[in-house]
C-alpha positions in Angstrom: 98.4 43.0 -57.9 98.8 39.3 -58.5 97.8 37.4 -61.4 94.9 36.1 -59.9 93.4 39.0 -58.6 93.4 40.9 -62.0 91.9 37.5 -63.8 88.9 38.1 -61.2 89.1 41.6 -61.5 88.5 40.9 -65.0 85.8 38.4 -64.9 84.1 40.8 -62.2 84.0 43.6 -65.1 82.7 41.5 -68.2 79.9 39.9 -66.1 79.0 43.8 -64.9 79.2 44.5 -68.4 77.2 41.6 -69.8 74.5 42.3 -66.9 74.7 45.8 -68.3 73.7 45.4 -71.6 71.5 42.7 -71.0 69.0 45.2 -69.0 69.4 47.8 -71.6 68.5 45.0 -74.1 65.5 43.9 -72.3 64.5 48.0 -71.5 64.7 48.3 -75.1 63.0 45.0 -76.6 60.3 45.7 -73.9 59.9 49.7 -75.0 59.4 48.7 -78.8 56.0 46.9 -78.2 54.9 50.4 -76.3 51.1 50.9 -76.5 51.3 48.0 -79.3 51.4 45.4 -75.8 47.9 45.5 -74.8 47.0 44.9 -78.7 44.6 42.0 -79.5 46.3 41.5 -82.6 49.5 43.0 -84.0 49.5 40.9 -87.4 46.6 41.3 -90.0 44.1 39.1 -89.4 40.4 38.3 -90.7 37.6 38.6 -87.9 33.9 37.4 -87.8 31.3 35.7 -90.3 29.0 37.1 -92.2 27.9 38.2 -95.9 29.8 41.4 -95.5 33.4 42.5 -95.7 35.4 45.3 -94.7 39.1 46.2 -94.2 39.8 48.3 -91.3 44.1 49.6 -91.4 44.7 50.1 -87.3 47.6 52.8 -87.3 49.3 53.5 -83.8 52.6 54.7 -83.0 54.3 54.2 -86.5 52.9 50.3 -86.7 49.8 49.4 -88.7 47.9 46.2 -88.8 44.8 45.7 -91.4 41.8 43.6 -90.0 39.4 41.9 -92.3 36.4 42.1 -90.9 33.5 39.8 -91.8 29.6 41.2 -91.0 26.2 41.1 -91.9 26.2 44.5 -89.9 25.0 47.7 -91.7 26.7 49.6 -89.4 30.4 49.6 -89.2 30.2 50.2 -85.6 27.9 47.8 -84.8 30.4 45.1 -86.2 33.6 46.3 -84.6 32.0 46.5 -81.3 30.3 43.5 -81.4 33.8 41.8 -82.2 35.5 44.2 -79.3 37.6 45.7 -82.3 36.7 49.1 -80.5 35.3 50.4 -77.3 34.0 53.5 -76.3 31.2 55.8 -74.4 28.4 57.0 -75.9 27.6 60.0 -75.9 25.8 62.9 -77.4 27.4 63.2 -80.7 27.7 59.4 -81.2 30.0 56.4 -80.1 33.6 58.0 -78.2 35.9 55.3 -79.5 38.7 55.4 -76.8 40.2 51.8 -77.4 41.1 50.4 -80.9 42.7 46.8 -80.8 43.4 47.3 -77.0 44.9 50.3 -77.5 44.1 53.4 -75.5 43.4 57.0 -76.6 41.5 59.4 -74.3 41.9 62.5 -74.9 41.4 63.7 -71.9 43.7 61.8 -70.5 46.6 61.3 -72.2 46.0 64.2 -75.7 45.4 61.4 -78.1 42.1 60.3 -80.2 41.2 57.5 -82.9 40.7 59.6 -86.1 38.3 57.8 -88.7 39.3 57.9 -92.2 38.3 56.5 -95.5 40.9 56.4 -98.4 42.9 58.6 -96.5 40.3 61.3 -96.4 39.1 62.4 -92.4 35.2 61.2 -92.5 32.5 63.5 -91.2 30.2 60.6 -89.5 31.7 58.1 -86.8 31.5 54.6 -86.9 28.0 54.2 -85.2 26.7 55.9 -88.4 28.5 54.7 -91.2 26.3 52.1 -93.1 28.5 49.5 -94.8 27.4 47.6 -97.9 30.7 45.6 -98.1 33.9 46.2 -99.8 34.8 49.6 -98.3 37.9 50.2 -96.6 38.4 52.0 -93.7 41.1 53.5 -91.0 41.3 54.3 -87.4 44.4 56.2 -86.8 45.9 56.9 -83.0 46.3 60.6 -83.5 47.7 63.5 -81.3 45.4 66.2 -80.8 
């Protein structure tokens, strides 16, 4: 083999390489954002106007953000929604959040569910029925069911 032809034999093998782990780096990079890529935020952040305020921790896929959210609401719901902080169907037990921030869970679809917490502790009303009288802190948690 002359010298030549092992130089571009060379250069042919580092640019594979560099292509190579380029991709992976890009599959990567692009696989950390996961569900977290369709969020409206992905930073803490305060949202609306009003007299009241609440702090609602989003927790999804080992990430968290915490959204201060600014109401004259009495409902929690009725604030989040209005701000497209959550969507959902109604239905006969109440509001079926299925998006938080952007971010699906459907049970039916794909196993997961927004659990509603208050201090940590799993509340018994949803979020079309918990009154707010400003201060309390709440969290919606992407959970596997």
């Amino acid at each position: 083999m002359t010298k030549s032809a092992k130089l571009l034999s060379l250069i042919l093998c580092l640019t594979l390489s560099l292509g190579i782990l380029a991709a992976c780096g890009k599959e990567e990079e692009k696989g950390t954002d996961g569900i977290w890529a369709n969020a409206k935020y992905t930073e803490d952040a305060t949202v609306g106007e009003g007299a009241k305020t609440v702090k609602l921790k989003i927790e999804a896929e080992g990430k968290s953000i915490t959204l201060t959210v600014k109401t004259d609401a009495d409902i929690l719901g009725d604030a989040l929604v209005s701000y497209g902080i959550v969507e959902g169907d109604d239905s006969e037990f109440g509001l079926y959040i299925k998006k938080v921030n952007g971010i699906s869970a459907d049970f039916d679809t794909d196993g997961y569910y927004w659990g509603f917490y208050q201090k940590g502790e799993y509340m018994m009303s949803g979020v079309d029925s918990t009154e707010i009288k400003g201060g309390e802190e709440f969290e919606l948690v992407r959970t596997k069911g």
